[in-house]
C-alpha positions in Angstrom: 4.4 -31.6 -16.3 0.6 -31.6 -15.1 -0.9 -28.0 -16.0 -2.7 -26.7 -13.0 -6.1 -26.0 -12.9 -7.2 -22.0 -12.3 -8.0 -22.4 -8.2 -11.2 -20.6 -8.6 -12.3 -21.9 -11.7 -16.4 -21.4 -11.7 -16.4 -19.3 -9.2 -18.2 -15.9 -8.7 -16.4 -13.5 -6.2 -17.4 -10.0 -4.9 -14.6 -7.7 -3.6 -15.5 -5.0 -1.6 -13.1 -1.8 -2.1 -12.1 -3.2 -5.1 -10.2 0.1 -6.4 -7.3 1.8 -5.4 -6.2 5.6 -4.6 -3.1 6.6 -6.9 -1.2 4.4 -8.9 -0.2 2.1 -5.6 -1.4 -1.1 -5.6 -3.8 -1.6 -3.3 -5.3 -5.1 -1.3 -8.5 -4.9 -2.9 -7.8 -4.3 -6.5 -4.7 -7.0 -6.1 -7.3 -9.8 -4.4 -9.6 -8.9 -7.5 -6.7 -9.4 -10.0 -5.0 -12.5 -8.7 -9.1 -13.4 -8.2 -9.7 -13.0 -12.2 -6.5 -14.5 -12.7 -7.3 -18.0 -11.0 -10.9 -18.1 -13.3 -13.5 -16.6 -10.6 -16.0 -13.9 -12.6 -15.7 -10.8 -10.4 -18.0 -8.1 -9.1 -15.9 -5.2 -8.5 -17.3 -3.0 -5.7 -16.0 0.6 -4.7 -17.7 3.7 -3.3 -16.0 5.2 -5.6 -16.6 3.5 -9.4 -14.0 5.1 -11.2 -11.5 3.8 -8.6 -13.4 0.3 -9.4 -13.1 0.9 -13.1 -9.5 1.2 -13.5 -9.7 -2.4 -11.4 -12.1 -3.4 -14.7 -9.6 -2.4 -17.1 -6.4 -4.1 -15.6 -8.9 -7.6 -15.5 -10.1 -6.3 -19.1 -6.4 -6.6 -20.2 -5.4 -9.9 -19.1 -9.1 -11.0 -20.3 -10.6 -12.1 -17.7 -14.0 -11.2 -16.3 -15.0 -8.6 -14.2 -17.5 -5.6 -13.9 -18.3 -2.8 -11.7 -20.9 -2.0 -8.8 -20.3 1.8 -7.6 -22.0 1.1 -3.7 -21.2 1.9 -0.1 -21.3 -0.7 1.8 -22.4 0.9 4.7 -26.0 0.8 3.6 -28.0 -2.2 3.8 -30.4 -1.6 0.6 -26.9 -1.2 -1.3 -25.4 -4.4 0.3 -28.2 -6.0 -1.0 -28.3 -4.5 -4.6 -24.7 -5.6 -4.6 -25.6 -9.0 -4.1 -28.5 -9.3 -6.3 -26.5 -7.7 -8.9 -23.6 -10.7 -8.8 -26.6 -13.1 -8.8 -28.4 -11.1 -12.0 -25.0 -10.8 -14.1 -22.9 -14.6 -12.9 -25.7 -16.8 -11.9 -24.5 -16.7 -7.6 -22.0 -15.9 -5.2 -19.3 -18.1 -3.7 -16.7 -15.7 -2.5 -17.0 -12.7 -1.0 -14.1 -11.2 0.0 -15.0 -8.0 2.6 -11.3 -5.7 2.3 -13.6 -2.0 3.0 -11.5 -0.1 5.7 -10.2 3.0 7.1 -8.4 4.5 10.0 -9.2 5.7 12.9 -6.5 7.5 15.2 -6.9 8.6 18.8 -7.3 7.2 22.0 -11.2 7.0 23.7 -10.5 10.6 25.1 -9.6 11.9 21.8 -11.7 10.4 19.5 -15.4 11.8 18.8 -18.5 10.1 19.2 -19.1 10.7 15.3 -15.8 9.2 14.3 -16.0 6.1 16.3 -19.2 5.1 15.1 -17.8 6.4 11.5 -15.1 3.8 11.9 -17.2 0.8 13.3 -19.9 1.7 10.8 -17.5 1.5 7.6 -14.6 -1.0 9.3 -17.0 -3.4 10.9 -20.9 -3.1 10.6 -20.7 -2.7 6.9 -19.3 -6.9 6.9 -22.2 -8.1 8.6 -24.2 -6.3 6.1 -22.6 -7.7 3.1 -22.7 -11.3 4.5 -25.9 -11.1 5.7 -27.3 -11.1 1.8 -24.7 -13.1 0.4 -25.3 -15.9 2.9 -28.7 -16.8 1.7 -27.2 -17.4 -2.0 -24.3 -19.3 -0.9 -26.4 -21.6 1.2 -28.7 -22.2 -1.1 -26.0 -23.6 -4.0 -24.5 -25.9 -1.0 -21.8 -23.5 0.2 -18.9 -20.6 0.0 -16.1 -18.7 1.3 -16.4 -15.6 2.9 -12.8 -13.5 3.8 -12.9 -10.5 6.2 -9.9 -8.3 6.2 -9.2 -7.1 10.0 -5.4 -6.2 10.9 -2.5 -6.9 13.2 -3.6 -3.4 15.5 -6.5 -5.9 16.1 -3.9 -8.1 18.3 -1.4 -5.2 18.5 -2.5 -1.9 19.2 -0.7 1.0 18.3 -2.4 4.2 19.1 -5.6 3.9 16.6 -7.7 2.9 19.5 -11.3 3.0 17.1 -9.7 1.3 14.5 -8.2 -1.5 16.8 -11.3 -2.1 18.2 -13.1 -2.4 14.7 -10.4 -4.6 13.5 -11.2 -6.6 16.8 -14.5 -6.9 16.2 -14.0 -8.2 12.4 -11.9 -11.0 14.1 -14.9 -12.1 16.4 -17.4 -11.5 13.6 -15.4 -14.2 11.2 -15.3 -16.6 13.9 -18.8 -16.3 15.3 -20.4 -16.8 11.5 -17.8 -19.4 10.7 -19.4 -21.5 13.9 -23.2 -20.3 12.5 -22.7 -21.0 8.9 -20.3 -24.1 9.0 -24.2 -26.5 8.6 -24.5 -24.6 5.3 -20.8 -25.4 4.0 -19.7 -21.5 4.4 -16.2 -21.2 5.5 -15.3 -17.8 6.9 -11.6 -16.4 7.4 -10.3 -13.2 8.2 -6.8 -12.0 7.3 -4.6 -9.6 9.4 -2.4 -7.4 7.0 0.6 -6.3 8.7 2.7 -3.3 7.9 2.6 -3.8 4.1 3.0 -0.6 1.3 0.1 -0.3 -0.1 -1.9 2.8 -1.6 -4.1 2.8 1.7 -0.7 4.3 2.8 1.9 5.3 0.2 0.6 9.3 0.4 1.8 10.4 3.2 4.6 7.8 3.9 8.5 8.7 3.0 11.1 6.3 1.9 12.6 6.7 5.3 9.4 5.2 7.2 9.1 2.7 4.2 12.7 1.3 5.2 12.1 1.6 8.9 8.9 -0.8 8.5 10.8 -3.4 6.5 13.7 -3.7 9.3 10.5 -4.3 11.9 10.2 -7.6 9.9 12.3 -10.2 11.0 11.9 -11.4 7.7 13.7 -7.8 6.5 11.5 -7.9 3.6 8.7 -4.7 2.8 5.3 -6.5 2.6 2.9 -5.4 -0.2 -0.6 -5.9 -1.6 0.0 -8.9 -3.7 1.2 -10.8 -0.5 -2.7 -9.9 1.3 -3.6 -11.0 -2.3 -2.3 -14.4 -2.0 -3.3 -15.4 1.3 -7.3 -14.6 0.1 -7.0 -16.9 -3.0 -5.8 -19.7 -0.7 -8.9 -18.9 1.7 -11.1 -18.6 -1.1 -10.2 -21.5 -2.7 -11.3 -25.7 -2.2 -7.2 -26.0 -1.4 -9.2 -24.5 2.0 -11.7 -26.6 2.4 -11.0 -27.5 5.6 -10.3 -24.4 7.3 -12.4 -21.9 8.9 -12.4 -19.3 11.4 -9.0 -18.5 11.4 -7.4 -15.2 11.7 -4.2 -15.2 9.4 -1.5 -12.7 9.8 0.4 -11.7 6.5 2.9 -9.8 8.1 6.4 -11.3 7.6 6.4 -11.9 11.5 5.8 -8.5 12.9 3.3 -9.9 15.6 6.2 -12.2 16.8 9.2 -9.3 17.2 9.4 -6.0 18.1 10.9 -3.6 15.4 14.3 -3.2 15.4 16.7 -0.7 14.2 
């Protein structure tokens, strides 16, 4: 039997919201593991480092490599520290996997003025800050991969009418700087989490609404972190060379059915 080769063997990756709340898993310290895992050297970003740290220490014990950037990504001259940082400590960027995000409930007459641009500002603008200084370095070494983590509310609203819209606007963003980058060998995806348990949720979510959620799949099966996870070493990886611009749902067919009981 042929031994496979780590997928991103080489590779430097930065993962934005890199640490989880509580001790549920959540998307970005899973992408960073399975990341660390298939050989990439990772920059762990979070606003909050000690979130970030205990991201470290999981890598730590499986010995991989890993270290930790406390930044918020809303702030250009931190975008760009964060990327100059992956460049000081691993010699470049190839992947940068954008996974920063919150909610935002409320229809336009509900919302406030300072929460939507809260929401855009964080769920959004904060992408094109991070790509716009890691471009330059990818380009430069003859390409990358760039993931953007929007949602299914993007394509399926459900009564978060700011953070549909954000979510929209990732899924235009990916496809708009796949078509400007593909001349310096950047590939860009986004992926659209569905209904999954993750620690973005588990607080205020009983095991009543956790079973409701996994009947809404047709699969019948309760998505999690590890399954986002997945999906962004694919992207991330040469396996996907030859695809950008796409917006993948990981959502065990909750786009295609409505929930059932």
């Amino acid at each position: 039997m042929v031994e496979r080769r780590p997928r991103l063997e080489g590779k430097v990756a930065i993962v934005t919201g890199a640490g989880a709340q509580g001790t549920v898993m959540g998307n970005g310290k899973a992408v960073s593991i399975l990341f660390a895992r298939e050989g990439a050297k990772v920059l762990l970003v979070d606003r909050v480092e000690e979130r970030a740290r205990d991201t470290w220490e999981a890598i730590r014990g499986e010995g991989g490599t890993a270290s930790v950037y406390a930044a918020d990504v809303t702030g250009e001259e931190q975008c760009r520290g964060m990327v100059e940082a992956a460049v000081e400590r691993y010699g470049g960027v190839d992947i940068l996997h954008n996974n920063v995000g919150v909610n935002g409930p409320g229809s336009v007459v509900e919302v406030s003025r300072e929460e939507w641009d809260r929401v855009m500002a964080i769920n959004l603008t904060s992408m094109m800050l991070t790509s716009r200084h890691a471009i330059p370095h990818m380009a430069a070494a003859g390409g990358g991969a760039i993931i953007n983590v929007s949602s299914i509310s993007a394509i399926r609203p459900r009564g978060m009418t700011s953070y549909t819209v954000s979510k929209a606007g990732v899924i235009a963003l990916t496809q708009a700087m796949a078509i400007d980058h593909a001349k310096d060998g950047i590939r860009v995806n986004c992926i659209l989490p569905g209904p999954a348990y993750t620690s973005m949720v588990a607080g205020g979510m009983s095991e009543d609404t956790r079973e409701l959620r996994r009947r809404a799949s047709p699969l019948r099966v309760e998505g999690n972190s590890w399954d986002v996870a997945w999906a962004a070493v694919y992207l991330a990886g040469d396996e996907a060379r030859w695809v950008t611009g796409v917006a993948l749902p990981v959502d065990g067919g909750v786009t295609l059915d409505s929930p059932r009981r």
